[in-house]
C-alpha positions as CSV (number, residue, x, y, z in Angstrom):
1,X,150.3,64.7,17.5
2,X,147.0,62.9,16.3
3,X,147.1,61.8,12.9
4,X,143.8,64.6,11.5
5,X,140.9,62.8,10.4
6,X,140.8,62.4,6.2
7,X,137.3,60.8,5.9
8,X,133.6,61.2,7.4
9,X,130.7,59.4,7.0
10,X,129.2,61.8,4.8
11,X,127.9,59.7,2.0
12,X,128.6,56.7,3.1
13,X,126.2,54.3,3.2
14,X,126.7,51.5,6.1
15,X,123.0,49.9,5.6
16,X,124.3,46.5,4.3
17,X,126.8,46.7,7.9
18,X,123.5,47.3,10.1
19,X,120.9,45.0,10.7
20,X,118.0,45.3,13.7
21,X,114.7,43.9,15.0
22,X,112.1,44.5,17.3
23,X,110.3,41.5,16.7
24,X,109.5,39.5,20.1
25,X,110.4,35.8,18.9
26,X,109.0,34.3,22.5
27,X,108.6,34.7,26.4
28,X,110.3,32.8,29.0
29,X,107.8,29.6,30.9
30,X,109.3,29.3,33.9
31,X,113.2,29.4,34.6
32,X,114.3,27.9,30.6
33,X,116.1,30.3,28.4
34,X,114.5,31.4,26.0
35,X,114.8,33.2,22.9
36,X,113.3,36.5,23.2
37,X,114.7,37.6,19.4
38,X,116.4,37.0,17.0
39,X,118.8,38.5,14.1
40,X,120.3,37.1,11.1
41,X,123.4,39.4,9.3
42,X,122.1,38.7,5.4
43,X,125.0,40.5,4.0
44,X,128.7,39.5,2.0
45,X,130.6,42.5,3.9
46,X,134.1,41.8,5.2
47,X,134.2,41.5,8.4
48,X,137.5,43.4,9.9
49,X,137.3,43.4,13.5
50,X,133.7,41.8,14.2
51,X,130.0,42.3,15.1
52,X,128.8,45.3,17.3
53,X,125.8,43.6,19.2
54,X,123.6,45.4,21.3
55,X,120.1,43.7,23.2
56,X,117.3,45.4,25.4
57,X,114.2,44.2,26.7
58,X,111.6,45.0,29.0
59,X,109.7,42.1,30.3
60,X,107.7,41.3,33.7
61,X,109.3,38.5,35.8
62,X,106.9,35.4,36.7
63,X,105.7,33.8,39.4
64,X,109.0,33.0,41.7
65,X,111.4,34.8,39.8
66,X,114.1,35.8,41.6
67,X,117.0,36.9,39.2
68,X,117.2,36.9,35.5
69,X,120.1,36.6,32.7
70,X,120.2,37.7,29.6
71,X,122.5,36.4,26.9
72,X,123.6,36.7,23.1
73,X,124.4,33.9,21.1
74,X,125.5,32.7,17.9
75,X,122.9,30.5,16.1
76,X,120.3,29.2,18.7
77,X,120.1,29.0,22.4
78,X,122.8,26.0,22.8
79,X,125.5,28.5,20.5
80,X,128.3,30.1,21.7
81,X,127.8,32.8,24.1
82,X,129.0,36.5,22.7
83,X,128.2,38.0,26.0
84,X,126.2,37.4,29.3
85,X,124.8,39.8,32.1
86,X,124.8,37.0,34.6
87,X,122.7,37.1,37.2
88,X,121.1,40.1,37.7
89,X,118.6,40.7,41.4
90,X,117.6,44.7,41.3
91,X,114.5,45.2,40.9
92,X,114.0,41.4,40.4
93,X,110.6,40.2,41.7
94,X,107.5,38.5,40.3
95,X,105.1,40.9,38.7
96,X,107.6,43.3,38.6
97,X,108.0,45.3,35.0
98,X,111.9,45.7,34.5
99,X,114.3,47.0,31.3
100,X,117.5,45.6,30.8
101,X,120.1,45.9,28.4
102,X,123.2,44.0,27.3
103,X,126.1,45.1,24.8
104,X,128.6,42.3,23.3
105,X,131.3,42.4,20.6
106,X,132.5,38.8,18.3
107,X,135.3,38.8,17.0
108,X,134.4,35.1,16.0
109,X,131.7,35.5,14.0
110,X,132.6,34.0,10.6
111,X,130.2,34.2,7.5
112,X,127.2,35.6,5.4
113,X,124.0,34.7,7.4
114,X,125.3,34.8,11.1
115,X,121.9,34.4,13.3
116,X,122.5,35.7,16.5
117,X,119.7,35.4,19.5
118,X,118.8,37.2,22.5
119,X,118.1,34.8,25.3
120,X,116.3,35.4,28.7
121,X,116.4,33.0,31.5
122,X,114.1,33.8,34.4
123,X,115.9,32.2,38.0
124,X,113.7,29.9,40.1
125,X,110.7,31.1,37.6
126,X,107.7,29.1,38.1
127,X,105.3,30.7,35.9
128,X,106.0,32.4,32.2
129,X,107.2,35.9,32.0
130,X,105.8,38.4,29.7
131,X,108.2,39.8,27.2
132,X,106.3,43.4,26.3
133,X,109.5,45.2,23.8
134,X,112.7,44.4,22.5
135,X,115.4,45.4,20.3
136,X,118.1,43.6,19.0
137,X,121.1,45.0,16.8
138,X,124.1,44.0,15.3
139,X,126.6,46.6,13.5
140,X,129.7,45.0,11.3
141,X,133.1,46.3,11.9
């Protein structure tokens, strides 16, 4: 038998474990990654098992594109990857206005002031891509 439930989150405040944005830091020129936002975790919360991270955006691909990747990493866009889509092709063609979303989990991450960015490569881009919306979020766990 389950061991019953002997807490809920009534009351409990987790805004110091959350942190968000929907600030659109830059847009892909041609097929570099890019970071399309960015998150730092200001916080001195103990982390127990790591940081929830979840990234969308909605761009439209450039001239040439043919695939695009999205990533999370720690610190900038030579960090550590937390978590990539890799290559994805639906939907993928210049001019086209697509969505995608991308979920990762660090158990690595190790201190107050983590930054964390959302990257976006654009494959055989030869033009920039637009990035129109975002959201980036991180929850500590």
């Amino acid at each position: 038998m389950p061991v019953p439930l002997g807490e809920n989150s009534k009351g409990l405040d987790l805004t110091a474990r959350a942190a968000a944005t929907t600030a659109i830091v830059g847009s892909p020129a041609a097929a570099s990654e890019t970071i399309i936002a960015q998150l730092s975790l200001d916080t001195d919360e103990t982390i127990l098992s790591g940081i929830m991270l979840r990234g969308f955006a909605a761009f439209t691909v450039g001239t040439n594109g043919t695939a695009v990747t999205l990533k999370i990493r720690r610190t900038n866009v030579s960090g550590t990857t937390v978590a990539t889509t890799g290559a994805l092709t639906g939907g993928i063609a210049a001019a086209n206005l697509v969505a995608e979303t991308i979920l990762g989990f660090d158990t690595g991450a190790a201190l107050t002031g983590q930054v964390y960015v959302l990257t976006l490569t654009v494959t055989a881009g030869s033009a920039a891509s637009t990035v129109s919306a975002v959201e980036f979020d991180a929850l500590i766990v």
